[in-house]
N, C-alpha and C positions, 0 to 999 in steps of 0.2 A: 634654439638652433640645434644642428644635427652634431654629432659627435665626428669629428675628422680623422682619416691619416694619412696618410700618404696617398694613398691610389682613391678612397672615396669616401663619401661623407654617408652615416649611418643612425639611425636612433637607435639609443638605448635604453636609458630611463629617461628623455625629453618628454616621449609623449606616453607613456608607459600603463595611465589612466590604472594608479595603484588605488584597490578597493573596491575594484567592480566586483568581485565579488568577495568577501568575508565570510573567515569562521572561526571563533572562540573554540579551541582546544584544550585538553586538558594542562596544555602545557606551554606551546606555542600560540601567536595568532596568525591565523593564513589571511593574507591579502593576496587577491588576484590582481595580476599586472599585463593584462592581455594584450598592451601595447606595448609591452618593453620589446627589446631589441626588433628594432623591425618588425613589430607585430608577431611575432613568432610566443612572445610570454615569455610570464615567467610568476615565480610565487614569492612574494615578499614575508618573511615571517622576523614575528617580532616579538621578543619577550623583554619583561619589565620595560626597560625604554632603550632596547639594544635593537635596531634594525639588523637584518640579515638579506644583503641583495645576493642572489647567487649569479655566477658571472652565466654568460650566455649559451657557454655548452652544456653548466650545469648536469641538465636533465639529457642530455644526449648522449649517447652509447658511442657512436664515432661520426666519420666525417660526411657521410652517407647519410645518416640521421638528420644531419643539420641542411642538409638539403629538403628533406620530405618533411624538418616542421617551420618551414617556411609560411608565415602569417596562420600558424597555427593556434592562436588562442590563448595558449595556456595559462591557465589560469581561470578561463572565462566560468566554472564552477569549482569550490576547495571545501573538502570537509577532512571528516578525522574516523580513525577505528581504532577500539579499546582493543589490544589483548593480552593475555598474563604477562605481565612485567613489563610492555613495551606498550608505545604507542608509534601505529601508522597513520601518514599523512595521505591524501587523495587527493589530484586533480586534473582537472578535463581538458582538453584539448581537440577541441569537435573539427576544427579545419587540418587538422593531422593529417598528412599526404592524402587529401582530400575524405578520406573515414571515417576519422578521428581516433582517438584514444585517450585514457585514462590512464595515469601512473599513479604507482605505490610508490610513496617511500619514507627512511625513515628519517630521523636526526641523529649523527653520531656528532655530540659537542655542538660545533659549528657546521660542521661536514654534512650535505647530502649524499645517501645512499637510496639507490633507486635498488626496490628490491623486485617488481613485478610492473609490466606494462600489459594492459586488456586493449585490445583493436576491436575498430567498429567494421562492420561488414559490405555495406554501400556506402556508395558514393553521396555526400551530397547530406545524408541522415544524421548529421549533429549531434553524431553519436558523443556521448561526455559531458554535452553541453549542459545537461543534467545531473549531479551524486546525491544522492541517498543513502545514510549508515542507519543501523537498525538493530538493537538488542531487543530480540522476539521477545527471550525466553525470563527478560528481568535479570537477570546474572550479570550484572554491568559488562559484560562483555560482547562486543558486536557479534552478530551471528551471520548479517547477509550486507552485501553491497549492493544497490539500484543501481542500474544507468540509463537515463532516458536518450533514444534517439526519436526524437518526437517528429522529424523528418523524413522518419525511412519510409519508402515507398511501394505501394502495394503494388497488384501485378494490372491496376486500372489507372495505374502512373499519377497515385493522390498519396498526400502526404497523412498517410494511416499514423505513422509513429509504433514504436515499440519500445519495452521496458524489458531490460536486461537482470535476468536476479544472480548474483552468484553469493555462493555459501566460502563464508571463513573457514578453510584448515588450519590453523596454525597462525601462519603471518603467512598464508598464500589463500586468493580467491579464487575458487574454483566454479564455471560455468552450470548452473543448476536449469536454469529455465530459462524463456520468454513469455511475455504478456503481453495483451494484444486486446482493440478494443473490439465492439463487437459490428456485426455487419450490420449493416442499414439505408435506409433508400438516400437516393444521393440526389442534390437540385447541384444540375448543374451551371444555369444561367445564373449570374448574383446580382438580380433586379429586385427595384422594389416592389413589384406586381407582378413581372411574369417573371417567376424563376418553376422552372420545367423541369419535373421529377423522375428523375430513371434509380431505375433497382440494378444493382452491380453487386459482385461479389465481396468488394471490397469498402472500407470505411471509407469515408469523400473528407478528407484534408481534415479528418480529428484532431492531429499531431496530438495523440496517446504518448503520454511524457511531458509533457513540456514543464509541468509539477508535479513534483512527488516527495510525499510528507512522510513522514515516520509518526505517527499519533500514539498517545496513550488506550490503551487497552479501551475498545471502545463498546465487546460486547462481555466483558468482564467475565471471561476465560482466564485470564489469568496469564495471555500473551499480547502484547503490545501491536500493532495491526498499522497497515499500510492504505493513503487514501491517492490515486491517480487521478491528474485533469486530463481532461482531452480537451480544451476549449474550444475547437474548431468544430468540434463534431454537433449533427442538427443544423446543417446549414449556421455555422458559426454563434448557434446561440449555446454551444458548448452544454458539459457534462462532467462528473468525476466519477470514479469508480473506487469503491471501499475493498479492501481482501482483509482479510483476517488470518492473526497469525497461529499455526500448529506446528509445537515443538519447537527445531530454532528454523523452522524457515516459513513459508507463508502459502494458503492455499489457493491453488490456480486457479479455481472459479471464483469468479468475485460476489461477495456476498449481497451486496447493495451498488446500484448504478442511481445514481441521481442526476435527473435533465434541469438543465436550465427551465424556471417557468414563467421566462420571459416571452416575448413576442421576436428578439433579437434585432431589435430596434433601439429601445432605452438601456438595454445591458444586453454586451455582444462578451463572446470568450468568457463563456461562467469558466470558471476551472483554472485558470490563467494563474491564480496562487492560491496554497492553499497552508492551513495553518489549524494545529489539532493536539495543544500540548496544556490547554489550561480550562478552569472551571471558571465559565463566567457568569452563571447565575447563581453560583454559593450552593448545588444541591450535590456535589462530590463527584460528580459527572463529568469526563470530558467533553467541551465541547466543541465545533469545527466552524472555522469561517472560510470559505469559500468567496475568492475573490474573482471580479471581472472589470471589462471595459464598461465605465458607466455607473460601476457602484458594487459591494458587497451584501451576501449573503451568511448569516449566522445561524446556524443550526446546533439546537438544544440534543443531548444526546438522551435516551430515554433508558429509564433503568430495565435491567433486567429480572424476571420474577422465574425462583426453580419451585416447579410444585412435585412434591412427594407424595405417594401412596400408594398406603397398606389397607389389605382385606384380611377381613377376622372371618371365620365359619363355627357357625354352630349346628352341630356337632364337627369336631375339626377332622374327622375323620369317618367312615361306613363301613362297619362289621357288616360283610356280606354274606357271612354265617348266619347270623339272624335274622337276614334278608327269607322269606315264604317263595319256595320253588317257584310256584307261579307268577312269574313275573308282570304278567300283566293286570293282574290285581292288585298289585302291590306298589303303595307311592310311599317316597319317601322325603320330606320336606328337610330341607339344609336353609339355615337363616343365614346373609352374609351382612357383613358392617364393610364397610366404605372408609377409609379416612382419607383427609386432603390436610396438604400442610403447605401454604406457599409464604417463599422469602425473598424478603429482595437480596441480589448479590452485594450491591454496591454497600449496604450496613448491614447487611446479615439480620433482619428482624424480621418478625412474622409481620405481614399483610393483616390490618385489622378486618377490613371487611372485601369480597370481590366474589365475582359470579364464576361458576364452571361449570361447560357441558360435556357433559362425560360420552361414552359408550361404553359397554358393555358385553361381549361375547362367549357363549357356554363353549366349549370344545371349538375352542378357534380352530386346532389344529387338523379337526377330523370334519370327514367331509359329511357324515350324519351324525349330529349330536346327540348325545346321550342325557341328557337332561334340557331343562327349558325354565323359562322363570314361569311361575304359577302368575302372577299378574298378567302376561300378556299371553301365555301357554307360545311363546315363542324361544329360540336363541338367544336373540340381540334386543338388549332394551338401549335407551337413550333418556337423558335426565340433565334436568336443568337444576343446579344447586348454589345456593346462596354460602359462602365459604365465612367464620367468623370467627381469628385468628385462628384455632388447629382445631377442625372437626374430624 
């Protein structure tokens, strides 16, 4: 039953539906309570076996506030960010006076302190409803904040979605970028035989966001890398998209898109969850599973290989002194060596056996070369080589 008092009856934690969503803390545990008071949320945290309910203004600033987060969510996603000495809390609130929004804050003792609120920009785009923390750079300390509004609407009124990046200063996040999925022809009928294809400028109901993973280092750089679903995109047989991280934030172009390779019949919404934090074949590899309606995908990550190489010349130098004035009688042969060294990153060992096609160019940088290889009396040779540990 509802909570009473005088003038009316209200929910508070009745229907409160604590634990929709979860997040293990370094310190705290956050339960999402999206139903507490009147739907409006709220975040339940709990350490050892100490529940902590924050009362219902908690997170609200004043009396105006608590009007605009009326069946606001909160709660409906909670995670956490490391930073020197402290730890902040995050959580979303996508029906926030209709934009959404995400707060920061922290724990003093028992006490919340709200240190920073982020607002979503339309109406309706469930901005929040998604968080993402992410240490790029390995330093155990967070470097960037996601927010998916996997909702937001393009300018052909389909739910495109977008991914919000901002960068950790201190204990405040600061606005760095957006992500965005890419364009692509659109079916607008959703039949099972005639669905009719128009090309628009915009993504046709991708919802870009709706997961967003934080993965270990997956092209073994040395920074830890971000995987996006759009599951709706391809006529709902969905997609994800991989970025990779440089420095402590992450790079705008995405490195890898991966499409659903289904028919979007037996598995609809590839991208729908995603998950990218362990080795499940034992070769030291992270690998990614990729979830949807219908069924999962797992994919193996593949190592990466760096190849090295150095040229020797014999003679490593040309006394032009002793060069004969007449130069066009005069040739001078230069023998060069080749070496190739390739390793894998992920154990650092030589490659016992693998093939390379090279090329080769005399005076790359000059527009008539001044030498040529006596084999082919060209510039540019090309060569197929069998590599066998360090040639």
């Amino acid at each position: 039953e509802a909570t009473n008092d005088q003038q009316a009856a209200s929910f508070e934690m009745e229907m409160s539906q604590v634990g929709f969503s979860a997040h293990y803390s370094q310190d705290w545990i956050m339960l999402g309570a999206v139903g507490a008071y009147d739907w409006n949320g709220t975040v339940v945290m709990l350490k050892d076996s100490n529940f902590l309910i924050p009362t219902s203004n908690a997170f609200d600033d004043n009396f105006s506030e608590r009007n605009e987060s009326l069946a606001a969510y909160l709660g409906y996603t909670v995670n956490s960010a490391s930073v020197p000495g402290d730890l902040l809390y995050i959580a979303g609130q996508p029906r926030y006076n209709h934009t959404g929004q995400v707060i920061i804050y922290r724990m003093k003792d028992t006490e919340i302190e709200i240190l920073q609120k982020l607002s979503g920009e339309q109406i309706g785009s469930y901005y929040g409803s998604v968080i993402t923390t992410i240490d790029i750079d390995k330093d155990t300390y967070t470097d960037l904040l996601l927010v998916g509004a996997p909702m937001y609407m393009g300018t052909e009124k389909e739910e495109q979605g977008k991914v919000y990046i901002y960068s950790l200063n201190k204990k405040t996040f600061e606005y760095q970028m957006t992500l965005e999925p890419i364009k692509q022809t659109c079916c607008l009928v959703h039949k099972e035989k005639d669905c009719t294809n128009h090309n628009k400028n915009e993504p046709c109901g991708a919802r870009f966001g709706t997961s967003v993973a934080s993965v270990k280092d997956l092209n073994l750089d040395g920074f830890n890398d971000i995987v996006i679903g759009a599951p709706l995109e391809n006529d709902h047989r969905g997609a994800v998209y991989v970025y990779h991280g440089n420095g402590k934030s992450i790079k705008k172009e995405y490195a890898q898109r991966i499409a659903s390779g289904g028919d979007g019949e037996k598995m609809k919404f590839f991208g729908q969850s995603i998950h990218g934090e362990m080795d499940l074949n034992g070769d030291g590899l992270t690998d990614v599973t990729i979830g949807g309606l219908g069924g999962a995908a797992l994919f193996w990550s593949r190592d990466v290989a760096q190849v090295n190489a150095s040229m020797k010349f014999m003679p490593n130098k040309i006394d032009i002194q002793k060069l004969s004035t007449d130069m066009q009688k005069q040739k001078l042969y230069i023998n060069s060596t080749i070496c190739f060294e390739i390793r894998l990153k992920s154990k650092d060992i030589t490659i016992n056996e693998t093939d390379i096609q090279y090329w080769l160019t005399l005076d790359s940088q000059r527009k008539v070369s001044r030498t040529l290889f006596a084999e082919t009396n060209e510039r540019k040779i090309q060569r197929n080589i069998t590599v066998r540990g360090s040639e």
